[in-house]
DOTIDO-998817 format. One record per residue: residue in one letter; x, y, z of N, C-alpha, C in turn. Coordinates in nm, 4 decimals. Example, Ala and Ser with C-alpha at 12.3 -4.5 7.8 and 13.67 -1.06 7.14 Angstrom:
<rec resn="a" n_X="1.3190" n_Y="-0.5690" n_Z="0.7800" ca_X="1.2300" ca_Y="-0.4500" ca_Z="0.7800" c_X="1.3200" c_Y="-0.3300" c_Z="0.7800"/>
<rec resn="s" n_X="1.2850" n_Y="-0.2250" n_Z="0.7080" ca_X="1.3670" ca_Y="-0.1060" ca_Z="0.7140" c_X="1.2900" c_Y="0.0030" c_Z="0.7870"/>
This chain:
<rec resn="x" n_X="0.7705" n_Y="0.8277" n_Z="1.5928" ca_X="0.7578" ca_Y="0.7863" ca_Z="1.4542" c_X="0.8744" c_Y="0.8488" c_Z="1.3765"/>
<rec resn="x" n_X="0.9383" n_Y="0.7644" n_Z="1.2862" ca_X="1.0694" ca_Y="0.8245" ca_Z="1.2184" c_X="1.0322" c_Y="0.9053" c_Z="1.1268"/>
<rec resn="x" n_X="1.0895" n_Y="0.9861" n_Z="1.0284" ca_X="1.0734" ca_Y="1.0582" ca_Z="0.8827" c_X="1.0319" c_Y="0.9402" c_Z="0.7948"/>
<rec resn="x" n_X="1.0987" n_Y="0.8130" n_Z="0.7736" ca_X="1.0341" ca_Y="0.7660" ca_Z="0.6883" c_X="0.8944" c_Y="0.7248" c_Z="0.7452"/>
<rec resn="x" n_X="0.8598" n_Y="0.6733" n_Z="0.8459" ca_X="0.7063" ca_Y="0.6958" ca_Z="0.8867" c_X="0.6492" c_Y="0.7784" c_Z="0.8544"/>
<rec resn="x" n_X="0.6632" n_Y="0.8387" n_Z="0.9066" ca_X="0.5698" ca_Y="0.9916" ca_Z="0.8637" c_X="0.5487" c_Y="1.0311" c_Z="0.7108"/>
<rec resn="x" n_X="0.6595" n_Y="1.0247" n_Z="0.6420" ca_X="0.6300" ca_Y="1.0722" ca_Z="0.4501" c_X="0.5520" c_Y="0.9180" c_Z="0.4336"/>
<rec resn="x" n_X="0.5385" n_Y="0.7547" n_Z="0.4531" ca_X="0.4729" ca_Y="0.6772" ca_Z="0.4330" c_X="0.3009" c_Y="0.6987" c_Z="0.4396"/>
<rec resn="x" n_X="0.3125" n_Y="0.7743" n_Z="0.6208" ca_X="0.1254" ca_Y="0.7942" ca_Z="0.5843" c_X="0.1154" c_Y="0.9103" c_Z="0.5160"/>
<rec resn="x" n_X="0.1945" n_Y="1.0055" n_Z="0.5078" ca_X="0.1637" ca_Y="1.1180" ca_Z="0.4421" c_X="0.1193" c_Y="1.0656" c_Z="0.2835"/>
<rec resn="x" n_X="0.1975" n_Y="1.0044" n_Z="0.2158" ca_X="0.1953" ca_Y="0.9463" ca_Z="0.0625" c_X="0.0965" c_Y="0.8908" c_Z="0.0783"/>
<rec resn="x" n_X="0.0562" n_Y="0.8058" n_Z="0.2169" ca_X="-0.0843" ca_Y="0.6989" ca_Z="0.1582" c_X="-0.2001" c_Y="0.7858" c_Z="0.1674"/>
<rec resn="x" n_X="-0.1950" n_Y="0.9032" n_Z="0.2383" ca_X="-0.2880" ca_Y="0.9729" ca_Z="0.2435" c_X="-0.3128" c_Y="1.0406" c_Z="0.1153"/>
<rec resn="x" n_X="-0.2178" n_Y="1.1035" n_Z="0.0742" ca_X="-0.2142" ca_Y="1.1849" ca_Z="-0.0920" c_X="-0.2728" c_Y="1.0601" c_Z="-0.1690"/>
<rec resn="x" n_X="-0.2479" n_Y="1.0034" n_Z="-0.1613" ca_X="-0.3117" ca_Y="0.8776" ca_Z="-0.2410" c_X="-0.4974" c_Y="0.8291" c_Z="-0.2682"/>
<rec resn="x" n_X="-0.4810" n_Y="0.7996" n_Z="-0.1018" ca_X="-0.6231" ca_Y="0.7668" ca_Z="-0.0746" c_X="-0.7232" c_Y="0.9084" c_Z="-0.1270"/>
<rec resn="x" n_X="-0.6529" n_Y="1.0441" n_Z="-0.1129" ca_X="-0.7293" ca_Y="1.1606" ca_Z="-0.1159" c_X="-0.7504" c_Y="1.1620" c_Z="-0.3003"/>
<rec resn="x" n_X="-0.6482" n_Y="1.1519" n_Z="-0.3595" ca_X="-0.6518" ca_Y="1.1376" ca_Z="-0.4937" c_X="-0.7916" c_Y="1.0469" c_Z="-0.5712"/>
<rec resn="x" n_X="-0.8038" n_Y="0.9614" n_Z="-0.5165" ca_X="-0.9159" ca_Y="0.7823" ca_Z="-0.4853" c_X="-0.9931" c_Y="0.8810" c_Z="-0.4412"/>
<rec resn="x" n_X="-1.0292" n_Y="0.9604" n_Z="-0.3556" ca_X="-1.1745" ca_Y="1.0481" ca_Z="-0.3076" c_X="-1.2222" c_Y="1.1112" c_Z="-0.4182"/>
<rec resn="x" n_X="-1.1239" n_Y="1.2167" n_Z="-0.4672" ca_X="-1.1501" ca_Y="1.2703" ca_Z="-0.5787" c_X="-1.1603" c_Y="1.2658" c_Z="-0.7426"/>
<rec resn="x" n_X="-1.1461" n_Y="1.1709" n_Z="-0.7497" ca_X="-1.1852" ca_Y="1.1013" ca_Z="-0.8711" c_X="-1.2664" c_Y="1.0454" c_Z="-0.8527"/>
<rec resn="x" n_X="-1.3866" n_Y="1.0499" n_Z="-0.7545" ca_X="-1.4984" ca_Y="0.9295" ca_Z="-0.6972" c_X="-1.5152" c_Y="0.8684" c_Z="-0.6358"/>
<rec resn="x" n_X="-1.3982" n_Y="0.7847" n_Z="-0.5489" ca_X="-1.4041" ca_Y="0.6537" ca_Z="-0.4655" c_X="-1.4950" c_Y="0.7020" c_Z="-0.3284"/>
<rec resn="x" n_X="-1.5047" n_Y="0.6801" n_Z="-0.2621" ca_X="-1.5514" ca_Y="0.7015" ca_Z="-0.1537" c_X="-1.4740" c_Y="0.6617" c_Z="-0.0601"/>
<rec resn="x" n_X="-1.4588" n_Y="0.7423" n_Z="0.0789" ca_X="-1.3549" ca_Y="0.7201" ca_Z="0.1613" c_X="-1.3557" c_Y="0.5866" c_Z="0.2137"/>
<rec resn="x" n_X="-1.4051" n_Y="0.4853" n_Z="0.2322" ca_X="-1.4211" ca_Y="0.3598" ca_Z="0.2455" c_X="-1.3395" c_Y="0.2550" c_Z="0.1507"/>
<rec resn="x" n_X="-1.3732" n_Y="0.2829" n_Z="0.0281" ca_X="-1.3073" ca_Y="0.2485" ca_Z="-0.0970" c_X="-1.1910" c_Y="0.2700" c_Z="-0.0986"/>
<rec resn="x" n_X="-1.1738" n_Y="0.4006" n_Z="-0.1258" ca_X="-1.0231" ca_Y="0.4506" ca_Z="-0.1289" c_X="-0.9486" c_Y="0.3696" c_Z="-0.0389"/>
<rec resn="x" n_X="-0.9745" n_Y="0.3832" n_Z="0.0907" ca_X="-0.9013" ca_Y="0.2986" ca_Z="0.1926" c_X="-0.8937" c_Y="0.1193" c_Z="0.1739"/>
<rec resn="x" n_X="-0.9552" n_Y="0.0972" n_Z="0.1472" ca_X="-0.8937" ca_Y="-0.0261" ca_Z="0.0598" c_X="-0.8474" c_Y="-0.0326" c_Z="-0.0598"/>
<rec resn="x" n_X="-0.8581" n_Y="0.0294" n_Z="-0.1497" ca_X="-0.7713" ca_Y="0.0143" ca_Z="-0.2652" c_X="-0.6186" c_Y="0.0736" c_Z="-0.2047"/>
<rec resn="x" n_X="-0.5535" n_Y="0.1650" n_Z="-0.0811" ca_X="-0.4883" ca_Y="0.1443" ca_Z="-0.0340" c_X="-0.4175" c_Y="0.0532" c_Z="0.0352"/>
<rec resn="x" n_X="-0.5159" n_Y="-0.0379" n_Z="0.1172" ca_X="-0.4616" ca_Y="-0.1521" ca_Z="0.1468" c_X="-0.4492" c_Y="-0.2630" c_Z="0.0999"/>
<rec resn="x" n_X="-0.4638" n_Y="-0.3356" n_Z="-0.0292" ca_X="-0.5327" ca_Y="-0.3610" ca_Z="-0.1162" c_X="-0.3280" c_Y="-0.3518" c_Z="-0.2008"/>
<rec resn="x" n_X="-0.3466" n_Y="-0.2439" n_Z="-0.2780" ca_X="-0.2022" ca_Y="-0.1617" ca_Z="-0.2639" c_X="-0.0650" c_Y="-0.2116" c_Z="-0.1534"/>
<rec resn="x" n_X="-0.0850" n_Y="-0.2267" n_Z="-0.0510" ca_X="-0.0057" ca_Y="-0.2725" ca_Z="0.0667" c_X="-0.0009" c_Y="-0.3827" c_Z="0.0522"/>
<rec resn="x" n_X="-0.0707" n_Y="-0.4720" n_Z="0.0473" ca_X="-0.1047" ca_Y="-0.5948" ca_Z="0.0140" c_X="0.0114" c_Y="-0.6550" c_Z="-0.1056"/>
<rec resn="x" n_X="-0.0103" n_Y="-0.5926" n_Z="-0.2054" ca_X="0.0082" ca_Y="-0.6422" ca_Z="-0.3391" c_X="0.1638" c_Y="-0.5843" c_Z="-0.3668"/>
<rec resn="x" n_X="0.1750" n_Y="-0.5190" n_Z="-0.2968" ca_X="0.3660" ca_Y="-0.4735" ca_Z="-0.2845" c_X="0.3873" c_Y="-0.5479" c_Z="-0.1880"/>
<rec resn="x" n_X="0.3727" n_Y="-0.5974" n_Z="-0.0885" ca_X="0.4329" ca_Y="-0.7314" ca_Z="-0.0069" c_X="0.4080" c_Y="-0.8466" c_Z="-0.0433"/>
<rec resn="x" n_X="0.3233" n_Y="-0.8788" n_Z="-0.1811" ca_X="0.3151" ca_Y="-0.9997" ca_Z="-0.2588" c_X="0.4849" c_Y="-0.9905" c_Z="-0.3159"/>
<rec resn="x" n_X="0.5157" n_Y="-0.8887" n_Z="-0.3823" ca_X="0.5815" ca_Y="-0.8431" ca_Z="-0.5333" c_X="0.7367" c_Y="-0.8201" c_Z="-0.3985"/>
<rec resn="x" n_X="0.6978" n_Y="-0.8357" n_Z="-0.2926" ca_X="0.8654" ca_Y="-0.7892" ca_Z="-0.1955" c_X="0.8628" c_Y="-0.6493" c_Z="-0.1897"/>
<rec resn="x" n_X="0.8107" n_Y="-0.5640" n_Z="-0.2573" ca_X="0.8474" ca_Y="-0.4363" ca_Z="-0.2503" c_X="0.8913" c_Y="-0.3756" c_Z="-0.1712"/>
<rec resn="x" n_X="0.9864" n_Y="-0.3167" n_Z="-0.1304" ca_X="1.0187" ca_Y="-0.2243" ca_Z="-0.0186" c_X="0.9257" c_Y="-0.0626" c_Z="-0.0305"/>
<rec resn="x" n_X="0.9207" n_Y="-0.0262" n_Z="0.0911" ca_X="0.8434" ca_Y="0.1009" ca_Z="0.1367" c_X="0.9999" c_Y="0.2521" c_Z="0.0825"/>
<rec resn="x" n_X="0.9895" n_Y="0.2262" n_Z="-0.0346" ca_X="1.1129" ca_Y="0.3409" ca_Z="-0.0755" c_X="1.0056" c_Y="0.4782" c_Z="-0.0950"/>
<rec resn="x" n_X="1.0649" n_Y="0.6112" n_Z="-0.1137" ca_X="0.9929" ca_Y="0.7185" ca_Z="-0.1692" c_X="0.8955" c_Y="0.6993" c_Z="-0.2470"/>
<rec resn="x" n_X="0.9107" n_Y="0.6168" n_Z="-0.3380" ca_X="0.8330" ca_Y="0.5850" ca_Z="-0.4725" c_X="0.6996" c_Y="0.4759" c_Z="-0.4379"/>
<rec resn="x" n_X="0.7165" n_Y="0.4087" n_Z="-0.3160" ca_X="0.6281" ca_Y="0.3656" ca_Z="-0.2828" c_X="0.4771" c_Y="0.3802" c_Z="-0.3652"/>
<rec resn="x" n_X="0.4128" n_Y="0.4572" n_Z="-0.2988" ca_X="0.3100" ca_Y="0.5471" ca_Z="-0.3131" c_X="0.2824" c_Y="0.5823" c_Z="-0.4580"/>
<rec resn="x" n_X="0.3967" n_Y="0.6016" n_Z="-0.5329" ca_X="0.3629" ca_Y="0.6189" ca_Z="-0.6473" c_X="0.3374" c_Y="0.5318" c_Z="-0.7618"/>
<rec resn="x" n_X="0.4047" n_Y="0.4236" n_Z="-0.7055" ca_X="0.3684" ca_Y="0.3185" ca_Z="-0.7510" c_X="0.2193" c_Y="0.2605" c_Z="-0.7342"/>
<rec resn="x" n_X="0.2120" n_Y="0.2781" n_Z="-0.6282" ca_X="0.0495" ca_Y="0.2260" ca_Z="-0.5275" c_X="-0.0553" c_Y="0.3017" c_Z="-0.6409"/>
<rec resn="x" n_X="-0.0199" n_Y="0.4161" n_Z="-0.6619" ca_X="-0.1355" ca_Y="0.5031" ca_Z="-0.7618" c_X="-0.1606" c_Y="0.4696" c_Z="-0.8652"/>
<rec resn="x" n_X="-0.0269" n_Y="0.4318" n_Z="-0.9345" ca_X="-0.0505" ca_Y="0.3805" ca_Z="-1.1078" c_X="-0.1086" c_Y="0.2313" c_Z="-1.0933"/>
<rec resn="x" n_X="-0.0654" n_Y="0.1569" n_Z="-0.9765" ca_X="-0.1104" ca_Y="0.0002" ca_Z="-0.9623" c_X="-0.2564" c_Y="0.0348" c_Z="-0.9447"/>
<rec resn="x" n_X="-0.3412" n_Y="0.0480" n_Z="-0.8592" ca_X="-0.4496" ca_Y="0.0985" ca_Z="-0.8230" c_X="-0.5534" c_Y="0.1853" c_Z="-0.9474"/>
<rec resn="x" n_X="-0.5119" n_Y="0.2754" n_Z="-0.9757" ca_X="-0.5434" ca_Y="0.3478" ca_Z="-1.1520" c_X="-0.5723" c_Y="0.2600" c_Z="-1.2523"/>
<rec resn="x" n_X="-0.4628" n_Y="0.1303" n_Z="-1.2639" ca_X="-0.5018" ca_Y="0.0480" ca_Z="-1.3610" c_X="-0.6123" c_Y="-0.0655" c_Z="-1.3466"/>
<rec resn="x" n_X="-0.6119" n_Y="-0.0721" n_Z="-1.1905" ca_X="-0.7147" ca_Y="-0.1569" ca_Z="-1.1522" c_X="-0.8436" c_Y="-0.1355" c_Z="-1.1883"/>
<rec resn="x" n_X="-0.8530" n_Y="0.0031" n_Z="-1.1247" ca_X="-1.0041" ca_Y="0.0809" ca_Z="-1.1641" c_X="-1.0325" c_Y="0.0485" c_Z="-1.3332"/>
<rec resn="x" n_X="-0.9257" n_Y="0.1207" n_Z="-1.3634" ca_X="-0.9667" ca_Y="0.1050" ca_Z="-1.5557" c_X="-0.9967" c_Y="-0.0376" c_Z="-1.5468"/>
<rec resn="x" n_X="-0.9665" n_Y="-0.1125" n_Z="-1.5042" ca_X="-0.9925" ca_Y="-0.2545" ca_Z="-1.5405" c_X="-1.1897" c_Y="-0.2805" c_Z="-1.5044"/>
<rec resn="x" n_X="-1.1885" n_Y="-0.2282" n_Z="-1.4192" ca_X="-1.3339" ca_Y="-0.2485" ca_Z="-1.3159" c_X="-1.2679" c_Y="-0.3083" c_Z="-1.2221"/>
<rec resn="x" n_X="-1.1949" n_Y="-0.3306" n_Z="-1.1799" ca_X="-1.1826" ca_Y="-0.4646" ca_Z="-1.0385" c_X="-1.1662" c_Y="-0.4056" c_Z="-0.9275"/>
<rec resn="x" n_X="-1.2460" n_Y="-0.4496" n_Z="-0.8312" ca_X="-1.2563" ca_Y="-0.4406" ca_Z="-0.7064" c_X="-1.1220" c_Y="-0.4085" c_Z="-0.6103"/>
<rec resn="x" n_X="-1.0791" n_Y="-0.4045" n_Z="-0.4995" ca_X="-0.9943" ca_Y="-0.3843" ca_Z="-0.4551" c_X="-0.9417" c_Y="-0.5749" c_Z="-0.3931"/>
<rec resn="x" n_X="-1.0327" n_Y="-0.6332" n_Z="-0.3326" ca_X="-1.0523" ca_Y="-0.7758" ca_Z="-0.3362" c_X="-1.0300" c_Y="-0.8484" c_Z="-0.4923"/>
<rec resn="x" n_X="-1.0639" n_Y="-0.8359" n_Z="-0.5753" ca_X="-1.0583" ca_Y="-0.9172" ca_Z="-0.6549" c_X="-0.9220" c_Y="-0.8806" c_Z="-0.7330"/>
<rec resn="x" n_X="-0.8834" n_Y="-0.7433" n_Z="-0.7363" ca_X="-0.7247" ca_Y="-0.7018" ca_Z="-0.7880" c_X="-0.6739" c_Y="-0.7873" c_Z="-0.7154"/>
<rec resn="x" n_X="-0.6654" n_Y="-0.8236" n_Z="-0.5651" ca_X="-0.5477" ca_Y="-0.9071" ca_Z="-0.4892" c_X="-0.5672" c_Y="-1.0140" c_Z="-0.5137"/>
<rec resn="x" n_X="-0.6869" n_Y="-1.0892" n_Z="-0.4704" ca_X="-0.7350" ca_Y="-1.1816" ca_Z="-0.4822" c_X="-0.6595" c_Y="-1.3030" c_Z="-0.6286"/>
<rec resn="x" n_X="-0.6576" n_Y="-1.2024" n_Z="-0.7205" ca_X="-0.6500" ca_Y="-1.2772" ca_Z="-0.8530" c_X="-0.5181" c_Y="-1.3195" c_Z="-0.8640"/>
<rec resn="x" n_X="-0.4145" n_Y="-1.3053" n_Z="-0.7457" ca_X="-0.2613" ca_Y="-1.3611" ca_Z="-0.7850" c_X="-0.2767" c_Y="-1.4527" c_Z="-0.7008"/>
């Protein structure tokens, strides 16, 4: 696995763990991660550093919204 592999699951993990602790449940979390993956290969996104950080604020706003992790993707 290369360095950028490795900082990728590392970030999705900081991520998903972030989603635990604010409430989600590890089930959840893990789809609003993929969910996240999803919706940056809608948009082209490339897997840069910022990735992940992006994934958090996209995901963050979802929640505030109420929407599901399905229905965030779903709706484009």
């Amino acid at each position: 696995m290369s360095l950028a592999e490795r900082l990728f699951v590392v970030r999705r993990a900081e991520c998903r763990d972030h989603l635990i602790r604010i409430g989600q449940s590890l089930e959840l979390a893990e789809r609003w991660c993929d969910a996240w993956e999803q919706e940056a290969e809608r948009r082209g996104r490339e897997t840069t550093p910022e990735f992940w950080d992006h994934g958090r604020l996209w995901i963050d706003a979802q929640i505030a919204l109420r929407r599901s992790p399905a229905a965030a993707f779903a709706r484009r």
